[in-house]
N, C-alpha and C positions, 0 to 999 in steps of 0.2 A: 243885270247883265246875263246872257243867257250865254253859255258857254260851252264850246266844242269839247268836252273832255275824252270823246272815244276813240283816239286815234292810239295807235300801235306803233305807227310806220313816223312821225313826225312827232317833236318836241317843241318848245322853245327852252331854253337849258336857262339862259339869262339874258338880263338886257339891261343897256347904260350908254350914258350920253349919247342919245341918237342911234344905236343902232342895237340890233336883236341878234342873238346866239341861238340859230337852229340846225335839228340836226333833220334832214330829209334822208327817210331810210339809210343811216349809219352817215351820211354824207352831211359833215358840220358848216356851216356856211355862215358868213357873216352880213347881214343887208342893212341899212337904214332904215328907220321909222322915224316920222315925223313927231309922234305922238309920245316918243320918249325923251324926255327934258330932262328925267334927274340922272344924275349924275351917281351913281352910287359903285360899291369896289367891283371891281372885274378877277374877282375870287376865283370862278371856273375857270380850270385847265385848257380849257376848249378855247377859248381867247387868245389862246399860241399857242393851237395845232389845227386850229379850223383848218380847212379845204380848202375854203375861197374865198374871198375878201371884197366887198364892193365897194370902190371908193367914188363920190361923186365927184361931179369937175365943178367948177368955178362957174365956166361955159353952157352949164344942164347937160345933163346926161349922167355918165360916169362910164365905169371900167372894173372889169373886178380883177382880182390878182390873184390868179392861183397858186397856193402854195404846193399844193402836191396834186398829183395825176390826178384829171377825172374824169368820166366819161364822158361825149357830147351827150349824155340821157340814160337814165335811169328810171325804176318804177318805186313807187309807194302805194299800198294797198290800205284802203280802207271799207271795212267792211267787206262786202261782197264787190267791191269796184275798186279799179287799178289806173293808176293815174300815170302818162309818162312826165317826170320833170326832168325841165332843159333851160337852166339860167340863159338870161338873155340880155342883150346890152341895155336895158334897161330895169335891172334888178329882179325883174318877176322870173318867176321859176315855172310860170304856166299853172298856179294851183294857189287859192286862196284857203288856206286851211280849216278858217275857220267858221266858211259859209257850212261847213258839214254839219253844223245843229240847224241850220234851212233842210238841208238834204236829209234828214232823218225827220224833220217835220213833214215835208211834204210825201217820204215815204210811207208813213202812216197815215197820212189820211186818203192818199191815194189806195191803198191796201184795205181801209178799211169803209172805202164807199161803198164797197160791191158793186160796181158797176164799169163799165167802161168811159177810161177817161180822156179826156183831150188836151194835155200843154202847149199851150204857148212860149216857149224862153227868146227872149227879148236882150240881146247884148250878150252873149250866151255865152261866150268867151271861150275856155278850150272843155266847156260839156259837163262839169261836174253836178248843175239839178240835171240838166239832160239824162243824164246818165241812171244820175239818183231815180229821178221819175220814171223812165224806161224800164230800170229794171224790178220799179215797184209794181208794171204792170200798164202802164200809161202808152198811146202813143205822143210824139211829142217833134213838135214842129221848132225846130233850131234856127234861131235866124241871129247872124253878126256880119258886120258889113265888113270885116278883114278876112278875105280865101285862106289865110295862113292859120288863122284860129281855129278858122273850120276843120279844116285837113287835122288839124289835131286833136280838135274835137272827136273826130274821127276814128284816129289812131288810138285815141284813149278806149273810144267804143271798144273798137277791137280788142287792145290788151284785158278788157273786162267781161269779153266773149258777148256783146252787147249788140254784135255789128247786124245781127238778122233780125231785132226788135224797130217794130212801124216808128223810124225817125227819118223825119223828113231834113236833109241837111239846107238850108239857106245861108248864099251870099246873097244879101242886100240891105238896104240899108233899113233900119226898123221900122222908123215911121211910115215912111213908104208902104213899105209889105203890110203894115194895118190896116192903111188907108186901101187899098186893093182888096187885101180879103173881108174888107165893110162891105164895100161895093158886091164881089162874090157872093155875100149873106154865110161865109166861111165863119162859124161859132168853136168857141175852146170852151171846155169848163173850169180851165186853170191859167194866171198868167206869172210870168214869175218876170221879171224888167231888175235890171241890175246897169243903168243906164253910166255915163262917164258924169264928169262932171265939166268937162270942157268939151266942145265939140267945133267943127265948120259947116256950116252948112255947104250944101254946091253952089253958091253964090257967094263961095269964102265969106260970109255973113258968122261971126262969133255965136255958138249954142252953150249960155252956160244954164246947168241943172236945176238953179232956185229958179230960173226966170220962165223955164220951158216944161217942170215935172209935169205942173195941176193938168195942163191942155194935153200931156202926154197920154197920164191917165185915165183922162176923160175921155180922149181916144180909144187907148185900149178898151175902156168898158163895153164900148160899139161892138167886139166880139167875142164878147162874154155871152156863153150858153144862156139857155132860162131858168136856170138848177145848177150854178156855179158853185167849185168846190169851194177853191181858194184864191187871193190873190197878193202875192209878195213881193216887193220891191223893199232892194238894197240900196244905199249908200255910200259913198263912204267920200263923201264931198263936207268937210265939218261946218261949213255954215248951214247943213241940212240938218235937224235936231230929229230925232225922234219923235217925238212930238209933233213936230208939223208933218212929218209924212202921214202921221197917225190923224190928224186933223182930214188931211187930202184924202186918204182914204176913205176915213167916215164919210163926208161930206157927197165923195163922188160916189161911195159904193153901198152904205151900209143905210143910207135912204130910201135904195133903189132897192136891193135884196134883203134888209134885212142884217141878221148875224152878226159877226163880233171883230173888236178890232184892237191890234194889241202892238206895241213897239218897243223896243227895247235896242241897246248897243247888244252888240255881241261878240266876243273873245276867245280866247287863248290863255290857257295858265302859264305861269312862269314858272319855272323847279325852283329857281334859287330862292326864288322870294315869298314861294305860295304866294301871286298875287295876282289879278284878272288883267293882261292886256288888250283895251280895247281896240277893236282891229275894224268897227267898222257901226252900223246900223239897218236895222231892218223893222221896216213895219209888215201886218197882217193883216186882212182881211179875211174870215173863213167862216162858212157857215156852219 
């Protein structure tokens, strides 16, 4: 498991039956995780004085419960990049903490191409590779099909002095904007896709991720330069293993260019327990 350990600004303190103990710059929150099944003591103090509470409903959804004031938003700095978080009725805070060992991957090798590079982010949600890549020196074409992600996408630029680096903001929806810029002969030398797992098409037609990745990617490769850096796609759909992304990849990419291909889950420590929560998957493609 390859593991986010450089953060400053965010923790996870503990976790048990289902749900996680984090503290987002000084602000302690309590969310859900699927992925936590045991049951073990609820020893940290934080477990009754958390912030906020999210409870789910019966119905889908949920609601959190704030126990004490807080603000609609806040920041969290990592590294040289600043992130606004803002809970949402749907537990996310607008920041996956633990794509930042993606974000420090792609920041080196964009830094150490010497050359100029071109991103693709694919499902780009509120900018965190955008951002990573941008300010490693990359221009980088943002595309997610929700105008709200964008706009915060956006805002995040901003708060990380980011907002005059060549990014190109997109609402639309991904597949689409591929299929157009094949047509254009529009080339990137990097693609990073971090797709749902559940999706509609516009014909309310059900998109789920095992049944649509291989064709996704095999699109994308259509604008991939001829000296491609890298190429990473996320997860976090669990019938998707690591291993089969890492198959798809080869298959589609490592035929075609060459280079190496690697996959792994990747996490977040836990303080109480010293232990790796896994928070997600990613495979690599890189020359």
């Amino acid at each position: 498991m390859r593991i986010a350990d450089n953060w400053k600004d965010y923790r996870i303190i503990d976790t048990s039956s289902g749900d996680k103990l984090e503290s987002w710059g000084g602000k302690v929150l309590v969310r859900p995780d699927p992925q936590i099944i045991w049951k073990s003591e609820k020893n940290a103090d934080e477990w009754k004085t958390a912030d906020a509470v999210y409870h789910r409903s019966n119905q889908g959804g949920g609601s959190w419960e704030v126990r004490k004031k807080l603000p609609e938003s806040w920041t969290v700095d990592y590294k040289n990049l600043r992130f606004i978080i803002r809970p949402t009725g749907f537990k996310h805070t607008g920041l996956f903490p633990e794509q930042a060992v993606n974000w420090d991957f792609m920041s080196e090798k964009i830094r150490k191409s010497g050359r100029e590079i071109r991103v693709l982010n694919m499902f780009a949600y509120t900018g965190g590779a955008t951002l990573a890549c941008a300010e490693a020196g990359a221009s980088v074409s943002h595309v997610d099909a929700s105008k709200g992600m964008v706009q915060w996408a956006r805002d995040n630029a901003k708060a990380s002095g980011l907002e005059e680096k060549p990014i190109r903001w997109l609402v639309d929806d991904c597949q689409k904007f591929v299929e157009r810029e094949i047509r254009r002969g529009k080339k990137y030398d990097a693609v990073v896709m971090d797709p749902p797992s559940y999706g509609r098409g516009p014909g309310g037609e059900v998109w789920k991720l095992e049944d649509n990745i291989y064709d996704l990617v095999k699109l994308c490769a259509g604008v991939l330069s001829d000296e491609p850096l890298f190429f990473l796609l996320n997860s976090y759909t669990t019938g998707l293993s690591p291993s089969v992304m890492a198959y798809i990849l080869h298959d589609v990419l490592k035929k075609r260019f060459g280079g190496e291909v690697s996959a792994d889950e990747i996490g977040l420590m836990v303080e109480n327990s010293g232990c790796p929560l896994p928070c997600g998957s990613t495979a690599i493609w890189q020359k």
